[in-house]
N, C-alpha and C positions, 0 to 999 in steps of 0.2 A: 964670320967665325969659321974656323976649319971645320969641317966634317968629323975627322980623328979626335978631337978635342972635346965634342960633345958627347961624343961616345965615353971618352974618358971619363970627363965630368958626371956621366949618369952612369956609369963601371963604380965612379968611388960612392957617390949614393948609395946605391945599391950594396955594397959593401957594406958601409957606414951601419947602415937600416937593418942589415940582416946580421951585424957583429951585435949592437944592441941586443934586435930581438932574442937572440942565440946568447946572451948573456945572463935576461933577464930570466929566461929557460932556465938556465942552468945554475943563478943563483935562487930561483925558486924551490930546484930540486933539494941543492943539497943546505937549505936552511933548515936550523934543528925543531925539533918539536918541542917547544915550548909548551909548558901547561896552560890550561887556560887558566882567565880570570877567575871561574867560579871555584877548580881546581887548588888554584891556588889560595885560596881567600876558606875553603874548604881545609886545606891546610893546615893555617897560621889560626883555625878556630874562631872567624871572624864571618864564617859562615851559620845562621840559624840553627842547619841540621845539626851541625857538628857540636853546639852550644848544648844542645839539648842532651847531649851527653855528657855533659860536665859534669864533674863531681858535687855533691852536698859544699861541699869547702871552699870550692869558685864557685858558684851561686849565693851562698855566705856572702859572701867580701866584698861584694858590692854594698850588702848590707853594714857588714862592719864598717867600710870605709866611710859612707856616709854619715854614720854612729859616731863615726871620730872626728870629721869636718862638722858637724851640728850638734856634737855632744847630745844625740839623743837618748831618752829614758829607755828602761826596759821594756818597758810598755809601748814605746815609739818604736824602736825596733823591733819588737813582734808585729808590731801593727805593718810599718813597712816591709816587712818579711812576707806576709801574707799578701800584699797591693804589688810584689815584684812576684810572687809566686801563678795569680790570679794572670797577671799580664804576660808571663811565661806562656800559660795555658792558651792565653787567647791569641797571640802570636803564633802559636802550634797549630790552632786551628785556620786561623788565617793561613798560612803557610800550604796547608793542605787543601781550602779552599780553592788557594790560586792556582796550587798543580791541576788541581780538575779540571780548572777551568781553562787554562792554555793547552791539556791533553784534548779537551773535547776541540779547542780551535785547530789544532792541528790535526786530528782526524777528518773535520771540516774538509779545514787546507787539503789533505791527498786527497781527499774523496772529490775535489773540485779540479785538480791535476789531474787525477784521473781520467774526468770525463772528455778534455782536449786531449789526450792520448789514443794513438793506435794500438793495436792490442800486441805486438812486439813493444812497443815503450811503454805498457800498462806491466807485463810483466818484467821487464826489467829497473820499472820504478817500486814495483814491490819487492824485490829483491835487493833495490837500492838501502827502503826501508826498514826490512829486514837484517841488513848490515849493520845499518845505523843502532837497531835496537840490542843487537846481538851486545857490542860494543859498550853500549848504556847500563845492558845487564854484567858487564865484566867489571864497569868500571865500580860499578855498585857493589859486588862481590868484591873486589880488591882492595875498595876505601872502610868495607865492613859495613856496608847498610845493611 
C-alpha cells in the first residue's frame, strides 16, 4: 500500500475522531437547563414537601372522594379523616428522618474525599461545596421553603 495513502487514511480518522469529540463539546454546552426531576415533581405538587402545604380543601377530597366511591357514614368519614391526618403526620416525620439521615451520609462522604486530597484540592473542594450549598439555599428561597 502507498506510503501517501496511509497517511490519508489515518488524516481522515483523525478528523472523523476530533469532529465527534468537538461535537459532542459543543452540544453539551449549548443543551438547555432543564429542571430536575425533583424540581419538577416539586412543581406539578406531586412532591411530599409541596403537599404539606396544601389547603384544608385538597386534603378534604381525598376524603370526600372516597365518601362517594364507598358511600361512607359520617362517622366513617370523620373516622377516615383522622387515619389520613395521623398518616400525613407520620410521613412528615419520616420525611425529615430521612433528610438527616443522607445529610449526615454525605458529611460522611466529604469528610472521606477529604482525607485523599491535597490541601490545594481540600480547599477548592470546600469551595466546590460551598457553591453547591449557596445554590440549595436559593433554590429554597425561590420555591418559598
Amino acid at each position: 500500500m502507498n506510503k501517501n495513502a496511509v497517511y490519508l487514511a489515518f488524516f481522515a480518522v483523525f478528523c472523523v475522531l476530533a469532529g465527534v469529540i468537538v461535537g459532542a463539546q459543543v452540544a453539551k454546552e449549548r443543551r438547555p437547563n432543564y429542571p430536575s426531576r425533583m424540581e419538577t415533581q416539586r412543581r406539578s405538587g406531586r412532591l411530599a414537601s409541596s403537599r404539606a402545604k396544601e389547603s384544608p380543601e385538597k386534603k378534604d377530597a381525598a376524603v370526600e372522594s372516597l365518601s362517594a366511591s364507598l358511600g361512607l357514614s359520617a362517622e366513617q368519614k370523620e373516622q377516615v379523616s383522622k387515619i389520613f391526618e395521623d398518616a400525613r403526620q407520620e410521613i412528615t416525620q419520616a420525611g425529615k428522618y430521612i433528610r438527616d439521615e443522607i445529610k449526615q451520609i454525605k458529611e460522611e462522604t466529604n469528610a472521606e474525599i477529604i482525607k485523599v486530597l491535597n490541601a490545594v484540592q481540600q480547599e477548592k473542594f470546600r469551595k466546590l461545596q460551598e457553591g453547591i450549598k449557596q445554590r440549595v439555599e436559593a433554590a429554597k428561597v425561590r420555591d418559598g421553603e
